[in-house]
MILUM-176487 format. One record per residue (C-alpha): residue number from 1; x, y, z negated. Coordinates in steps of 0.25 Angstrom, whole numbers. Each point is the difference from the previous one (the first is absolute). Example, Ala and Ser with C-alpha at 12.3 -4.5 7.8 and 13.67 -1.06 7.14 Angstrom:
<atoms>
<atom num="1" xx="49" yy="-18" zz="-31"/>
<atom num="2" xx="6" yy="14" zz="2"/>
</atoms>
This chain:
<atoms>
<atom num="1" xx="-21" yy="5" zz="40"/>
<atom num="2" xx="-14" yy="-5" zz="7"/>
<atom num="3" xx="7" yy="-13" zz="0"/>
<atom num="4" xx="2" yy="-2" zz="-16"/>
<atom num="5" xx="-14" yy="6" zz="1"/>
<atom num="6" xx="-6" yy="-13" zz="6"/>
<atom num="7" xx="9" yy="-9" zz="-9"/>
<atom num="8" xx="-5" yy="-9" zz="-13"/>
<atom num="9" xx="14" yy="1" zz="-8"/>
<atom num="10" xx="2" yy="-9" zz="-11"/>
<atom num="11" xx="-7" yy="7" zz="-13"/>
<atom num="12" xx="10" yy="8" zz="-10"/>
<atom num="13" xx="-2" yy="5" zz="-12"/>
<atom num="14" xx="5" yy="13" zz="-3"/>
<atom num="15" xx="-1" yy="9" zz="-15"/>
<atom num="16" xx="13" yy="11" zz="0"/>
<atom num="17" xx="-6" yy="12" zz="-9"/>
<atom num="18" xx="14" yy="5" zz="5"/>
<atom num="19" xx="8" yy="-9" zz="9"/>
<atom num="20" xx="12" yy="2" zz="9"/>
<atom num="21" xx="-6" yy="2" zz="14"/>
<atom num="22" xx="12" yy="-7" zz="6"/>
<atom num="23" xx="-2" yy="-12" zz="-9"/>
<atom num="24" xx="-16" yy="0" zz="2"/>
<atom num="25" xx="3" yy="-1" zz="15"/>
<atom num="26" xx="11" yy="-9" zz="-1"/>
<atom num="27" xx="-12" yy="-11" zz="-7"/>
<atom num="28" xx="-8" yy="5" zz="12"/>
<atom num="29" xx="11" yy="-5" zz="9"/>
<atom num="30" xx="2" yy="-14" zz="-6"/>
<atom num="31" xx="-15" yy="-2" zz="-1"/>
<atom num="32" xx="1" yy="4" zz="17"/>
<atom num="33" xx="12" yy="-11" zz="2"/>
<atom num="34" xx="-11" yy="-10" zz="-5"/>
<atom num="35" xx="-9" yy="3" zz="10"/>
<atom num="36" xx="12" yy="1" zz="11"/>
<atom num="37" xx="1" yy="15" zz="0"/>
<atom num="38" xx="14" yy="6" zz="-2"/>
<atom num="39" xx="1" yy="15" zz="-8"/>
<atom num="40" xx="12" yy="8" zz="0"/>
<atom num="41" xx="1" yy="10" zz="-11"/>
<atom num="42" xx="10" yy="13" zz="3"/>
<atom num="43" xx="7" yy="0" zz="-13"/>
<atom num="44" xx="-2" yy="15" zz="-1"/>
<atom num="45" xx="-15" yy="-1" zz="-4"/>
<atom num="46" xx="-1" yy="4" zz="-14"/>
<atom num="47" xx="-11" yy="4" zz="-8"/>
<atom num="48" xx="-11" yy="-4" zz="-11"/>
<atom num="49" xx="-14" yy="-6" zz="2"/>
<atom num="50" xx="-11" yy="-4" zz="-8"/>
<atom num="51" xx="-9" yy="-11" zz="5"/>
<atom num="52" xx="-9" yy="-11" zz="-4"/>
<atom num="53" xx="-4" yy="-8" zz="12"/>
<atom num="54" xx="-4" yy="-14" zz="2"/>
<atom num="55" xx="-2" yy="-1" zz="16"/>
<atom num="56" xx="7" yy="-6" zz="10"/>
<atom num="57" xx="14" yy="4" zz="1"/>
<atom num="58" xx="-2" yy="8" zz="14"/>
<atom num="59" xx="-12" yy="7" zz="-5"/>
<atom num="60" xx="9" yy="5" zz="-11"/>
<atom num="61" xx="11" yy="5" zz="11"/>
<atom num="62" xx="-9" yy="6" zz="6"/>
<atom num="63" xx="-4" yy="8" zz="-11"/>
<atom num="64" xx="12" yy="3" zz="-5"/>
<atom num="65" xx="6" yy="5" zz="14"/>
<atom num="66" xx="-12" yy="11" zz="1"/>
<atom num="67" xx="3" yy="5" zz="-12"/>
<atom num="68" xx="14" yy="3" zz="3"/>
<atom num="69" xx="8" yy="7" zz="12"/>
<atom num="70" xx="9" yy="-12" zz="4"/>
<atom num="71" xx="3" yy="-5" zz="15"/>
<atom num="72" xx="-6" yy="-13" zz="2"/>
<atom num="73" xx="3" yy="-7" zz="11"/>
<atom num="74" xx="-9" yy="-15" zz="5"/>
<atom num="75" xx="6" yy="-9" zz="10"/>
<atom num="76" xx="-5" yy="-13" zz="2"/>
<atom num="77" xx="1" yy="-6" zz="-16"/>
<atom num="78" xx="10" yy="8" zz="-3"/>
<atom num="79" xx="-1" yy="13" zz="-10"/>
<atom num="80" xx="10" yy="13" zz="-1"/>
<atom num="81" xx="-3" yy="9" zz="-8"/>
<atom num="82" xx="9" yy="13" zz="-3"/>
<atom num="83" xx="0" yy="14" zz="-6"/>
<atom num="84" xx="0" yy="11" zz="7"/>
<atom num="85" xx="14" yy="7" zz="2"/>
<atom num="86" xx="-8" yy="15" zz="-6"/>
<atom num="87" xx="-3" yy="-8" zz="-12"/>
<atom num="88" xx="15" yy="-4" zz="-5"/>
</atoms>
């Protein structure tokens, strides 16, 4: 993701001491539409996280995607990101 590397996002604020992770990265994803990147979540991602982050929103993916064992997929401004079919 060298590209989300390189960007300034639009700042968000994050504080979950246990948050869905589909629903923290579904707020990632509409903080990415205002900066005209489009994310597309695979429904099947499940799972808790704690985080406090005040960042931009694509330092915050980036963080979050290193800590998990999703596919991610970067074409152009557009975002896919999956669960991998051993972890269903």
């Amino acid at each position: 993701m060298f590209v989300l590397d390189e960007l300034e996002g639009k700042k968000v604020s994050l504080d979950f001491p246990e948050g869905d992770l589909y629903t923290v990265l579904s707020l990632l994803a509409e903080a990415a539409r205002r900066d005209g990147f489009y994310v597309f979540l695979d429904k099947r991602i499940k799972g808790k996280i704690k985080i406090t982050m005040d960042e931009p929103w694509n330092t915050i993916l980036i963080e979050i995607l290193a800590g998990v064992n999703f596919i991610s997929v970067f074409v152009d401004n557009i975002i896919a990101i999956s669960v991998r079919e051993e972890e269903i």
